[in-house]
C-alpha positions in Angstrom: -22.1 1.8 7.6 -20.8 4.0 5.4 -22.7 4.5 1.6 -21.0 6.0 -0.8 -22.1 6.8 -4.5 -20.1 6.8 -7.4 -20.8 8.2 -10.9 -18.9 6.3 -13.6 -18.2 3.4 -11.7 -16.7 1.0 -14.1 -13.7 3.2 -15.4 -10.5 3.0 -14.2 -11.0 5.3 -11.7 -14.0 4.2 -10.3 -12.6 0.8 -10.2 -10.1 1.6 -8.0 -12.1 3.6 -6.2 -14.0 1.0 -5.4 -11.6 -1.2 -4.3 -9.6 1.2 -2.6 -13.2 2.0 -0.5 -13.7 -1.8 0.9 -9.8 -2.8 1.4 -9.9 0.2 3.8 -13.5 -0.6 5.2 -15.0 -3.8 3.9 -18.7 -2.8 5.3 -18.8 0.2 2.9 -21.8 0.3 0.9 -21.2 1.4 -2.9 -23.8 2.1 -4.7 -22.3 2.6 -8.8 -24.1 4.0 -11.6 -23.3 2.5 -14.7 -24.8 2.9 -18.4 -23.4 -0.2 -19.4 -26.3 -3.6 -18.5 -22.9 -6.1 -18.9 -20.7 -5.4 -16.3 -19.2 -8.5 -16.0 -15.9 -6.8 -17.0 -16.1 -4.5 -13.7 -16.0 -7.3 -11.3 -13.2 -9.2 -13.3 -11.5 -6.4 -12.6 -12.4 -5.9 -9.1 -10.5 -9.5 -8.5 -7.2 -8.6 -10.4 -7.5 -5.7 -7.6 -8.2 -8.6 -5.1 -12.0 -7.9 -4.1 -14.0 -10.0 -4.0 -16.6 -8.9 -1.4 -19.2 -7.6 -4.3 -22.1 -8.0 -2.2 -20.9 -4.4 -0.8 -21.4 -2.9 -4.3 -24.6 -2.4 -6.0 -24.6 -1.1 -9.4 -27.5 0.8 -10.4 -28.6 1.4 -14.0 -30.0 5.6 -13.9 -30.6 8.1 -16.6 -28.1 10.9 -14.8 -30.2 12.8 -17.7 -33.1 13.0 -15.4 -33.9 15.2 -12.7 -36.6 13.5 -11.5 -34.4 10.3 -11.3 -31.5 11.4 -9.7 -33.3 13.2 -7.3 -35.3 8.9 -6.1 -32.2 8.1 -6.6 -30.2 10.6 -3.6 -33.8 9.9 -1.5 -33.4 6.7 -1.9 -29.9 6.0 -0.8 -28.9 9.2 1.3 -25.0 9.0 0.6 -22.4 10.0 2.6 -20.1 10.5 0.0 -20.4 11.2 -3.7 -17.9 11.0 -6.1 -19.1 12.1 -9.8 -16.8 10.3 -12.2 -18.7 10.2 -15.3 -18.7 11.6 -18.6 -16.3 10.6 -21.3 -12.6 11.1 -20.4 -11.7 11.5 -24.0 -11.5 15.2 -25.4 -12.1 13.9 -28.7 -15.2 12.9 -28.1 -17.0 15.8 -27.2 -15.6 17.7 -30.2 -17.3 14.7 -32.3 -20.5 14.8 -30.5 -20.8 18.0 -28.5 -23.6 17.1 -27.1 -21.7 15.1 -24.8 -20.4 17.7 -23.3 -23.5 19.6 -22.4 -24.4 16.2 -20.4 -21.3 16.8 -18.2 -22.9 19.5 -17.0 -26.8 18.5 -16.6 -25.7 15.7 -15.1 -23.7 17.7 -12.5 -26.3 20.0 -11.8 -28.4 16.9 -11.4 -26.9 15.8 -8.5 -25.7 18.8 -6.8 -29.7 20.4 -7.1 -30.9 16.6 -5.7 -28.5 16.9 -2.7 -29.5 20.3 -2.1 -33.6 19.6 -2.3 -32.9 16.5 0.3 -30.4 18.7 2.4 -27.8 16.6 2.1 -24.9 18.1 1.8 -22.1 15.3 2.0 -18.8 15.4 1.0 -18.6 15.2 -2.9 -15.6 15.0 -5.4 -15.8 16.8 -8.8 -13.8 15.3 -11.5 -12.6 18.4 -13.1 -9.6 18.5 -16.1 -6.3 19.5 -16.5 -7.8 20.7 -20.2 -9.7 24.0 -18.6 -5.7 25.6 -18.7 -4.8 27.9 -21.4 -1.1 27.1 -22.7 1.9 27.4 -20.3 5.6 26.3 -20.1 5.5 26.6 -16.6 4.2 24.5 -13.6 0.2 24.9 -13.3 -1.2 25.9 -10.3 -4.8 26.0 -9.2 -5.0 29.5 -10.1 -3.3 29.4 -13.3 -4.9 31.0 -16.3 -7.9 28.4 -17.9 -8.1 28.7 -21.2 -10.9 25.3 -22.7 -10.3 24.6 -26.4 -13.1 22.0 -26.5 -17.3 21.5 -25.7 -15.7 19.2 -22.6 -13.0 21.1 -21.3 -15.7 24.0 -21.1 -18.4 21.9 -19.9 -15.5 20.8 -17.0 -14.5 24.7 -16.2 -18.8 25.5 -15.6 -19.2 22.8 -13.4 -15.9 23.8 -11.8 -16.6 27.0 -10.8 -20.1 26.2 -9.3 -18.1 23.9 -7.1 -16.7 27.1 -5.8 -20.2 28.8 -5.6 -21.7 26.0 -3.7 -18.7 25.8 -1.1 -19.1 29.3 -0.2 -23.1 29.5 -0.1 -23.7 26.1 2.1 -20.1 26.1 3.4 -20.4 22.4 1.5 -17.7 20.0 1.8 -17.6 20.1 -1.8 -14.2 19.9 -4.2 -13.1 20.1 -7.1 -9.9 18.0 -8.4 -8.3 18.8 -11.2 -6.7 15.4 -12.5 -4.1 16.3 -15.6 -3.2 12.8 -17.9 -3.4 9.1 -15.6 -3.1 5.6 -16.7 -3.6 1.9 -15.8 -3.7 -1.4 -16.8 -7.7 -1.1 -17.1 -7.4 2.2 -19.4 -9.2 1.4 -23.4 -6.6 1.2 -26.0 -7.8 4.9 -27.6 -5.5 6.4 -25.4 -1.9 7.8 -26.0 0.0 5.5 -23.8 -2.2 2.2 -24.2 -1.8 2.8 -28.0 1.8 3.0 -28.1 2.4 0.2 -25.6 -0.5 -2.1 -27.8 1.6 -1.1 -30.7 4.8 -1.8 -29.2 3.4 -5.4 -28.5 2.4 -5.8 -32.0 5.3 -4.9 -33.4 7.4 -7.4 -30.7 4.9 -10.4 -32.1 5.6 -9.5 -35.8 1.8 -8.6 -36.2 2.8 -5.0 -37.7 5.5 -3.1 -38.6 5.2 -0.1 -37.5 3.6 3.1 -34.7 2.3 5.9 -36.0 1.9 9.2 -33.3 0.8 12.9 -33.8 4.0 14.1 -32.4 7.2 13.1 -29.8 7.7 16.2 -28.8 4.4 17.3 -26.4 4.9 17.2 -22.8 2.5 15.7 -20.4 2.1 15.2 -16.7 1.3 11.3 -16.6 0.5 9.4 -13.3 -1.0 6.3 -12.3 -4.7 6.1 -11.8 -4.5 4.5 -8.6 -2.1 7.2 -7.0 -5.2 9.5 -8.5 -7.4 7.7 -6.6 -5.9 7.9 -3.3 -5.8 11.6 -4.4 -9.5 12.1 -4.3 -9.7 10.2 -1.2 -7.3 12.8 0.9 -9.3 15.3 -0.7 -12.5 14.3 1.1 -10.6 13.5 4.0 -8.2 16.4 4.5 -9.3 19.3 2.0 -8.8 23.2 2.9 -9.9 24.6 -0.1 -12.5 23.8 -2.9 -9.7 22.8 -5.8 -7.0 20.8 -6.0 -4.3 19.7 -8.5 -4.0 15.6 -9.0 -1.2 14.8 -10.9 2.5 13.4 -10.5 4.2 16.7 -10.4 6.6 16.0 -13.7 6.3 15.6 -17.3 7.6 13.9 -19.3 7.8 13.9 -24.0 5.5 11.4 -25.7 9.4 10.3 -26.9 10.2 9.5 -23.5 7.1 7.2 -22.9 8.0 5.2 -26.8 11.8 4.8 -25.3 10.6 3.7 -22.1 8.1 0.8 -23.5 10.2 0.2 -26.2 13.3 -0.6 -24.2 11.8 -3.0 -21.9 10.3 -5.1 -24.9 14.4 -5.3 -26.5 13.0 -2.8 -29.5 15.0 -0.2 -31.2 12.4 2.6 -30.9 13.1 4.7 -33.6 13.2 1.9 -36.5 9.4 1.4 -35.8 7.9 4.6 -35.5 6.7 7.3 -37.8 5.5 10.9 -36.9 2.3 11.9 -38.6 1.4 15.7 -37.5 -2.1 15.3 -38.9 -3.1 13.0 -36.0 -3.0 15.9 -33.6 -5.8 17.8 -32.3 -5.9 21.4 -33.6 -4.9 23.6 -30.6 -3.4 20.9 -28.2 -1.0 22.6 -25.8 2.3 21.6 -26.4 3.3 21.6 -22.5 1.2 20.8 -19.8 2.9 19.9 -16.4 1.0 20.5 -12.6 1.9 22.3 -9.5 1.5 20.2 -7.3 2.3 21.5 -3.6 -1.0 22.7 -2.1 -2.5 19.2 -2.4 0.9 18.0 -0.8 1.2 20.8 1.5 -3.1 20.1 2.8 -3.1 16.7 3.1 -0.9 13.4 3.6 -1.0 12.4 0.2 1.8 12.1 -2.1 2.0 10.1 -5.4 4.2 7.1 -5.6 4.5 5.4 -8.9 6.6 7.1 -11.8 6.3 7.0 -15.2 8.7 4.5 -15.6 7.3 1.7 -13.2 3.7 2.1 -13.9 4.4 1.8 -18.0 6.4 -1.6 -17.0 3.0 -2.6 -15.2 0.7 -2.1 -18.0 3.1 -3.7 -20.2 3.4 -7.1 -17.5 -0.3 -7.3 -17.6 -1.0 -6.6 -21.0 1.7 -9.7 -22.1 -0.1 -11.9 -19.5 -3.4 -10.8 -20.7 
């Protein structure tokens, strides 16, 4: 039986992880850690994913802060697999409370210096961020310049490179993915592409009158978090090298996400929405799109859901919500 440990369970990520884990092998052992003590969200969820088998997951409530705890806790279940999802996903938030960010990496060491003290070196996925890369018009690759602008985007390049450190010293099956912008139907609504869909609703029930954005002009590199997910699992399963590029492989303006959502609910996009610069985060890269072949060229993964049809999902669900 197969145990696998996942850090940040109850995001959209680690929801489809987990779902994605026991449709392929329904004796799977998760074992979650979660901060919240109400999860009763996460296994909704789990059932709009159709599982249903939750006596296969076992969320655990852990200080990640603790050495001493993390280190029981790795004793205690000896995983095959770790994949270390946690921390907040939202820049903003660590330029608000950098303190968050510093917890990205204590965490990180956490479990990497508990592994190594039980010699266990299983395979283990690294959320790292499209946000370590400096400004580019071009395509990123994996060796592209990195450039952080904020306490998390740092905190993610530290921890990346000691992913690289550790590969080479124990020859660890240990990797870094580097996931630029993804979405779902289970994403909160302070990000970019829930808020202008929840606005876009709003507007189509007469409950406001307008969307107000930071810009239409930035380019991003959206994808669907379950294509991401089946990202980090080729990783584990095929992976040459110690970093990897997640990401769709096109970008797309903030203006072509509005005329997308707005289109499919019959609205005339630019009657609703105003352009506020002052929303924007000082020093946000105008351009950020991924390169996207060594992940295609090492493994069998590819991703399969485009802007347009995932943003049609989220809307579907959210209307029957």
């Amino acid at each position: 039986m197969k145990k696998v440990l996942i850090t940040g369970i109850t995001g959209q990520d680690g929801l489809f992880l987990s779902s994605k884990l026991l449709a392929y092998n329904p004796q799977t052992q998760i074992f979650g850690i979660s901060r919240n003590i109400d999860n009763k969200n996460f296994f909704k969820n789990l059932e709009i994913l159709n599982i249903n088998n939750y006596e296969k997951i076992k969320l655990i409530k852990v200080n990640l802060l603790d050495s001493q705890a993390v280190n029981n806790l790795i004793k205690d279940i000896t995983p095959d697999a770790v994949y270390n999802l946690t921390g907040p996903s939202s820049v903003y938030e660590s330029i608000s409370n950098p303190k968050i960010a510093n917890e990205i990496e204590v965490i990180f060491h956490n479990l990497i210096n508990a592994l190594v003290l039980n010699a266990n070196f299983c395979k283990f996925f690294q959320s790292s961020s499209s946000e370590m890369f400096g400004p580019s018009s071009f395509k990123l690759n994996e060796n592209s310049y990195f450039s952080p602008n904020s306490p998390y985007s740092l905190a993610k390049l530290n921890n990346h490179y000691k992913v690289s450190e550790l590969r080479e010293k124990y020859d660890w099956k240990i990797y870094s993915g580097i996931m630029f912008n993804h979405e779902s139907e289970f994403r909160t609504n302070n990000f970019l592409i829930m808020k202008i869909i929840e606005g876009a609703l709003k507007i189509k029930k007469k409950k406001t009158n307008f969307l107000t954005v930071g810009s239409l002009d930035i380019v991003r590199d959206w994808s669907y978090a379950e294509d991401v997910v089946e990202a980090m699992q080729a990783i584990l399963k095929e992976g040459k090298e110690f970093n990897y590029n997640i990401a769709f492989g096109k970008s797309h303006r903030i203006k072509n996400v509005i005329e997308i959502v707005f289109s499919y609910l019959d609205l005339n996009w630019d009657k609703y929405v105003n352009v506020d610069s002052s929303l924007l985060r000082e020093g946000d890269h105008a351009h950020r799109e991924a390169d996207i072949t060594k992940i295609l060229n090492h493994t069998k993964w590819k991703p399969k859901t485009p802007l347009e049809q995932f943003l049609e999902h989220i809307i579907k669900f959210k209307m029957s919500s």
